[in-house]
N, C-alpha and C positions, 0 to 999 in steps of 0.2 A: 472413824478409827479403824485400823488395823487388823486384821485376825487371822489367825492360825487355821492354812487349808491344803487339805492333801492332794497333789498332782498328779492328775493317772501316769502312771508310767515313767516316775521320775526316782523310782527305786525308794520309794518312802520319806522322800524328802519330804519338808514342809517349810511353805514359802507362807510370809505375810503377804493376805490382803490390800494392796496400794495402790492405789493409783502411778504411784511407781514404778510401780512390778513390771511389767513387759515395755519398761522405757531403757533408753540405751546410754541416758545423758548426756551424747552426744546433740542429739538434736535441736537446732537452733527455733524453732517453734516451740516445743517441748521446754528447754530451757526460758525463753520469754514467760512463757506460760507462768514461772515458778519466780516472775517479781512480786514483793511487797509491795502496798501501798505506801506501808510506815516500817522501817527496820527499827529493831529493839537496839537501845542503846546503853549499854552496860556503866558508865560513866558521861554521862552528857556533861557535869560541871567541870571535869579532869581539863586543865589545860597542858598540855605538851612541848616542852622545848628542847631543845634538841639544842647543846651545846657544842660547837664547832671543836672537831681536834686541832688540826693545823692552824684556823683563824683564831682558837682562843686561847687552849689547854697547852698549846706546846708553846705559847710566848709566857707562860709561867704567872708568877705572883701579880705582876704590876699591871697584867691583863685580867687575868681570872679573877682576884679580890673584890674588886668593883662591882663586877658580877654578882658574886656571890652576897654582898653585901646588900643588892637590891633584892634579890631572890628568898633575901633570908626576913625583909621587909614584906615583901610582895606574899608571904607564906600564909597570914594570918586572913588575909581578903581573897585567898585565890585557893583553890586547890592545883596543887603543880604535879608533874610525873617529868625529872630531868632525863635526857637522854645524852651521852654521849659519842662523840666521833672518834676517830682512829688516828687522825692527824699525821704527822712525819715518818714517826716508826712503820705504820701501815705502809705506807707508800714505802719506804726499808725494803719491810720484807718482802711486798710485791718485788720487788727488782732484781731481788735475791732469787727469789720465784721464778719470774721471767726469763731470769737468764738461765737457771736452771731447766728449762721450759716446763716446769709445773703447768697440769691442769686447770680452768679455771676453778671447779672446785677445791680444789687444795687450796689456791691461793686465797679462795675464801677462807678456809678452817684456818688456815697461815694467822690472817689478818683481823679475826674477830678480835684475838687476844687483847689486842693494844686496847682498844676499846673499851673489853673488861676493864683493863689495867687504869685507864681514867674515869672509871665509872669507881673502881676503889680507892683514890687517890682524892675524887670530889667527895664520897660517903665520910672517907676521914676529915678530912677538911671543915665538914659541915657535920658532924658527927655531935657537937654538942648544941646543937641545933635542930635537933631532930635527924638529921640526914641521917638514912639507913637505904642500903644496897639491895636491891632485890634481886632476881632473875628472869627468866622468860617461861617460868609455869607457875604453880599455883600461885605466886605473888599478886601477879596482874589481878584479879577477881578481889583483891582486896584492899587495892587503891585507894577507895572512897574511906575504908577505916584508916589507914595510914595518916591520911590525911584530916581526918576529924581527932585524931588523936596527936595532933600537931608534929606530923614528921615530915619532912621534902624526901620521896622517895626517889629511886636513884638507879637506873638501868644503863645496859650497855647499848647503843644502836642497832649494833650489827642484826639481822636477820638471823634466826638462824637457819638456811639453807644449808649449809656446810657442803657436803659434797653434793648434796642434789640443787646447786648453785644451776640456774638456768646456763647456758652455754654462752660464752659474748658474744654481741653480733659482731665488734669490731675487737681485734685483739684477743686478751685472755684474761684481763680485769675483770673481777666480778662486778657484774650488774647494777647488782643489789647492794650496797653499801650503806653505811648508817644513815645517810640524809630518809633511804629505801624504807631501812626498819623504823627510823622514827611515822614516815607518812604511816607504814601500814597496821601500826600498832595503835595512833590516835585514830584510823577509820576504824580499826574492829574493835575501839574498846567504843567510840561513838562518842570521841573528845570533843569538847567545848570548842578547842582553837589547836594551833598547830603552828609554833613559831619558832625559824631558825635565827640562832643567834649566831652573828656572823662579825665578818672586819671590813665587809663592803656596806652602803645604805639600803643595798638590793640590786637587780637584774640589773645589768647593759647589755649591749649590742656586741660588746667584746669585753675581754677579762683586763680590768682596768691595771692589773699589775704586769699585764704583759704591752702593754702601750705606753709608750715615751709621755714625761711627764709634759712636755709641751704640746700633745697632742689630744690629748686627756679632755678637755673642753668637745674636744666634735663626737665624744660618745654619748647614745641614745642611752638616757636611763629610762627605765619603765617602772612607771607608777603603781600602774595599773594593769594586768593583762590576762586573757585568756587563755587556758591551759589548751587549745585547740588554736588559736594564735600564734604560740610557740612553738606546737609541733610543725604547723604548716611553712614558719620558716625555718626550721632546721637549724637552728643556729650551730658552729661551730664548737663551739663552749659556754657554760651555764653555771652559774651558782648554785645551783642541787644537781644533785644526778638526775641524769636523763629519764629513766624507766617512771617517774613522781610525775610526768608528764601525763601519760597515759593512763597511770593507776589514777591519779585524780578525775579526768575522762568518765573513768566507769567507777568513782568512789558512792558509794550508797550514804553514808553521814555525813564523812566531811568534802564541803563544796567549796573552800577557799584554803588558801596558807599564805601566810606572813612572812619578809625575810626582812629585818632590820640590822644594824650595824650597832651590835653591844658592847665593840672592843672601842670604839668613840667615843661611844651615848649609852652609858648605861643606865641612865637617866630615864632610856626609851621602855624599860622593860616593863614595868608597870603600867606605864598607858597605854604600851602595846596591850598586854593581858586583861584593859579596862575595855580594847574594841576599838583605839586610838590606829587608824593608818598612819604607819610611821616610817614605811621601807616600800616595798612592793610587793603586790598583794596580786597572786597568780588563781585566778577561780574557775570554775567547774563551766563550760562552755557545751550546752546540748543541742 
């Protein structure tokens, strides 16, 4: 432990005892140095899903009810933490953005809202169901009561970056977008699972809405793949954001994620949350 020691010549300062102390944090030896065997994990039974804006929320009732109607089943056997996406309006305002040539940070602070904005619209929806709204500070720490006192808690995806939004590599799109905050929020809280609910069954080789419906047969789906797999082919386009590639790479709890197709088969949701491979399932490759 720690202790309080006076520095010759350091004008009376007093520094803590550390092993710390005269490291720069930089250092890639140093940093190695400071892995866990085992990381604490704040919610291990939390499962996480992350509900699609564009593929679910913005096709309205006849999409979204289904869902919810399994989620609102799935409550009493699972602990759940929903997350939502930004869907249409996001992509809006980026354009608006873009063309204005906003920041990438702006465009971030631009585009969280929408997401709030369906993260209030599902809390009402499911409100006599427990559903209640939380935020991105002291809520999180109290998930596991939320959910032993029978409520489907209920966040927005976005990250909050806001202006300190990493910079794009390509364009001026932020990054970091809700597929981003749902991964990095079920690794730091040390979630059970991590499932996106989607309008595809999972990964192909190309985005099956941009290829001619007769040609539709010669795309690769992927069952099964590795998140070092992925990167190494680069693919063109992806059904999560890019940057969940890499974060999973170096995730310390969570070593796999799920994407299934809920706007079809909502049917799937529950035995997806039982451990059921039902989409494609992208895992931690060392």
């Amino acid at each position: 432990m720690g202790k309080l020691i006076k520095e010759e010549g350091a004008e009376g300062r007093l520094h803590i005892d550390t092993p710390m102390m005269g490291e720069s944090l930089v250092s890639k030896a140093f940093l190695q140095s400071t892995e866990a065997g085992e990381y604490f994990r704040m919610h291990p039974d939390v499962n996480v899903l992350k509900i699609g804006g564009q593929s679910i929320m913005d096709r309205g009732a006849k999409a979204l009810l289904p869902i919810l109607d399994e989620l609102i089943a799935a409550k009493d056997d699972h602990k759940l933490l929903l997350m939502t996406g930004g869907g249409t309006r996001a992509r809006h305002v980026y354009n608006i953005g873009v063309d204005l040539g906003m920041p990438t940070g702006v465009l971030s602070k631009l585009g969280d809202k929408v997401s709030w904005q369906n993260a209030e619209m599902l809390s009402v929806l499911l409100a006599k169901h427990g559903g209640v709204k939380i935020g991105h500070g002291d809520h999180l720490e109290q998930l596991n009561m939320y959910c032993r006192l029978g409520n489907l808690p209920i966040t927005f995806g976005i990250p909050p970056y806001g202006f300190f939004e990493h910079p794009a590599e390509l364009g001026s799109i932020p990054p970091h977008r809700t597929d981003c905050g749902a991964f990095l929020l079920a690794e730091n809280i040390g979630a059970r699972s991590l499932i996106f609910l989607k309008d595809e069954k999972g990964l192909f080789d190309q985005d099956p809405k941009k290829v001619p419906a007769e040609q539709r047969d010669s795309l690769r789906f992927f069952d099964r793949i590795s998140a070092a797999e992925l990167l190494a082919m680069d693919l063109d386009d992806l059904i999560i954001e890019r940057p969940i590639l890499k974060m999973l790479q170096n995730a310390k709890c969570l070593k796999q994620l799920q994407i299934i197709d809920a706007l079809h088969h909502p049917e799937h949701i529950q035995p997806a949350l039982a451990g059921a491979h039902l989409g494609t399932i992208i895992y931690q490759e060392k």
